[in-house]
C-alpha positions as CSV (number, residue, x, y, z in Angstrom):
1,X,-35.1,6.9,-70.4
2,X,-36.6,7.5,-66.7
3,X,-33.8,7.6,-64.0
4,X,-35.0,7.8,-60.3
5,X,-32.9,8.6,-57.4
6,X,-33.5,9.0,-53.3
7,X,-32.1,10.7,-51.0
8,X,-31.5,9.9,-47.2
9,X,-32.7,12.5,-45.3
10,X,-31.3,11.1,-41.8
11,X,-27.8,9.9,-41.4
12,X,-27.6,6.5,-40.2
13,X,-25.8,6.8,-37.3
14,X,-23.8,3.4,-36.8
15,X,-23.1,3.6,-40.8
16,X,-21.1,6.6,-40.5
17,X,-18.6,6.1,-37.2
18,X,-15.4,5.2,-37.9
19,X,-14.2,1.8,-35.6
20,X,-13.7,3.2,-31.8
21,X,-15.9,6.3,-32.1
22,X,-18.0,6.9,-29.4
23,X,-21.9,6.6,-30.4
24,X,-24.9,9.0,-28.7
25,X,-26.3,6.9,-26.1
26,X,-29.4,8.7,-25.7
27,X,-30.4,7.4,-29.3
28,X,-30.1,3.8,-28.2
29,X,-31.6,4.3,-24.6
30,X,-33.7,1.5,-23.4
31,X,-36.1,3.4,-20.9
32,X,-38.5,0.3,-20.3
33,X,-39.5,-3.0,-21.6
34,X,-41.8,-1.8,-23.8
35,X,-39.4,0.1,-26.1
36,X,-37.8,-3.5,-27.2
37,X,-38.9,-5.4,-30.4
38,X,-41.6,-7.8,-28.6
39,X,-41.2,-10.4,-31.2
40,X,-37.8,-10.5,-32.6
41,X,-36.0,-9.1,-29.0
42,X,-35.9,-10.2,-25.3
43,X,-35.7,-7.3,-22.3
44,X,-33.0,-8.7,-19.9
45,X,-32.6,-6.6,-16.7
46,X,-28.8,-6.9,-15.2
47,X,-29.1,-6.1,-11.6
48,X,-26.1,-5.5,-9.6
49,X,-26.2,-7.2,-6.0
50,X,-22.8,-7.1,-4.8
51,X,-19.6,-5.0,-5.4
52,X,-16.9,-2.6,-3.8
53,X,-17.4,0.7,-4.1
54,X,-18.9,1.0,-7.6
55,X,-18.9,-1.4,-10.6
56,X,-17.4,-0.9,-13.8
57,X,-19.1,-3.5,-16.4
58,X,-18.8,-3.7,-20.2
59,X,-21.1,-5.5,-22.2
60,X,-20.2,-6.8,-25.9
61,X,-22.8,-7.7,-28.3
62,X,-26.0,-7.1,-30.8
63,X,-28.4,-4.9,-28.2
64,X,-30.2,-2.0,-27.1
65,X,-28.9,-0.4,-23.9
66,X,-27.7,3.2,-22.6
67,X,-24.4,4.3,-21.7
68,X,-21.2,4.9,-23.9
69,X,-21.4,2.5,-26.4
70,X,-18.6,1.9,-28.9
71,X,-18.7,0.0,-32.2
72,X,-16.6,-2.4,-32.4
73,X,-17.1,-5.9,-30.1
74,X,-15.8,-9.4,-31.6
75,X,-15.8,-12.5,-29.9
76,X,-15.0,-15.7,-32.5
77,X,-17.3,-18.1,-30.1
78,X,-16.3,-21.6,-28.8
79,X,-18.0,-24.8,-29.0
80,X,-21.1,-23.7,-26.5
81,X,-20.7,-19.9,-27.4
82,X,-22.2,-18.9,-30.9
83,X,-20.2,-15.7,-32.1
84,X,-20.8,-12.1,-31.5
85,X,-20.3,-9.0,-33.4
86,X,-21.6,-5.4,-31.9
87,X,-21.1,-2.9,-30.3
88,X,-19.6,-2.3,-26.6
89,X,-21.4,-0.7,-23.9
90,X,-19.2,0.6,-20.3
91,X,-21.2,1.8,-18.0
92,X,-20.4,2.6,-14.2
93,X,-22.9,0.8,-11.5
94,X,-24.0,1.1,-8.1
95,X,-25.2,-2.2,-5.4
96,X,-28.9,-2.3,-6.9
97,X,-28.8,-0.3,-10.0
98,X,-30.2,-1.9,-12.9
99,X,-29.5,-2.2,-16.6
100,X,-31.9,-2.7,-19.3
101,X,-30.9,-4.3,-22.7
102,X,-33.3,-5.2,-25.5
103,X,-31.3,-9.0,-27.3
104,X,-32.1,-10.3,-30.0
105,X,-33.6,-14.4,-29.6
106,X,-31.3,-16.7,-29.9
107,X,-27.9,-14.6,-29.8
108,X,-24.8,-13.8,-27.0
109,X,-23.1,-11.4,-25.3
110,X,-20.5,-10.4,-22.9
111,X,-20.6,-9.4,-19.8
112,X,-17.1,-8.3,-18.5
113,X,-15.9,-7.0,-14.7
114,X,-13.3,-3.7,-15.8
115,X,-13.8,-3.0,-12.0
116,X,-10.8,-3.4,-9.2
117,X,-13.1,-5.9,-6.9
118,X,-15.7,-8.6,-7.4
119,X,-18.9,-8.2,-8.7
120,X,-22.0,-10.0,-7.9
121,X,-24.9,-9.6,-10.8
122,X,-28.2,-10.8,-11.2
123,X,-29.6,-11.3,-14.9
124,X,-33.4,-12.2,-15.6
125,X,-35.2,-11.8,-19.1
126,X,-39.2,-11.2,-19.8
127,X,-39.9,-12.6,-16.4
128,X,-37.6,-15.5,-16.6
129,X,-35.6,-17.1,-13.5
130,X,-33.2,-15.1,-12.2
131,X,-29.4,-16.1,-13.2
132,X,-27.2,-15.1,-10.6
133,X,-23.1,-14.1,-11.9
134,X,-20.3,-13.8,-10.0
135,X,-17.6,-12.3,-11.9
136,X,-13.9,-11.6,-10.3
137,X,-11.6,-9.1,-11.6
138,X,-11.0,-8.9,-15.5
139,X,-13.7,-12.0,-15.5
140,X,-16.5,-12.0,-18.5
141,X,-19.4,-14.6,-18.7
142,X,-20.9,-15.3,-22.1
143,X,-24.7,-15.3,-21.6
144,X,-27.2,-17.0,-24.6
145,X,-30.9,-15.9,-24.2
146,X,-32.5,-18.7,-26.4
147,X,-36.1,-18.3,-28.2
148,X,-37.8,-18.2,-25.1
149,X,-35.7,-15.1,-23.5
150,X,-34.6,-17.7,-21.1
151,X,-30.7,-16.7,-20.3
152,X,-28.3,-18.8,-19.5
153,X,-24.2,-19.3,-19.5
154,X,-23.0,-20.8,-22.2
155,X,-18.9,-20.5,-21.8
């Protein structure tokens, strides 16, 4: 009888967290476009144009982004809105700082204002038109980026 066995030498690191653990950011860092999937992913910039002081956003989905990122994020969907399940990235912002997130074709996410004023956002993926967001206090938009990395609302 011949038995075989392997051994994982690296520790998956979303395999092991417990629900509301926080995750290292640095290992899902998305420095520039070229470090997302080029066939399976779309690089979406989100580009903050307008807020008070700072801006507090948390995105919700299946990505590739830095900041805190937590593991659990649900959204059931509606009619127009397909469902999401990933993680949750918070992440403060300053008027012109930009965020880069590597999504998957075809998928969601969330895009939610935690800050105390209005927040004006401007979202463009692989050289797409730009889709400008204005999102009030406690507001989220669900964005869709379709097969062509075109994003667009979809709540």
């Amino acid at each position: 009888m011949l038995m075989v066995s392997c051994q994982k030498d690296e520790i998956n690191t979303e395999d092991e967290l417990l629900i509301g653990s926080e995750l290292v950011s640095e290992e899902r860092c998305v420095p520039s476009c070229d470090d997302c999937p080029t066939m399976t992913h779309c690089c979406c910039e989100v580009r903050v144009t307008g807020a008070g002081i700072d801006a507090q956003l948390r995105f919700c989905g299946d990505f590739l982004g830095c900041g805190p990122l937590f593991v659990e994020c649900l959204f059931e969907g509606t009619i127009n809105c397909p469902p999401i399940d990933g993680i949750t990235l918070t992440n403060e912002f300053n008027v012109s700082d930009t965020l880069l997130l590597c999504i998957p074709q075809n998928e969601a996410f969330i895009i939610r204002n935690e800050s105390q004023d209005l927040v004006s956002i401007e979202m463009k993926c692989n050289q797409s038109s730009t889709l400008p967001i204005a999102l009030g206090v406690g507001e989220f938009v669900v964005i869709e980026v379709n097969g062509s990395c075109e994003p667009d609302q979809c709540n």
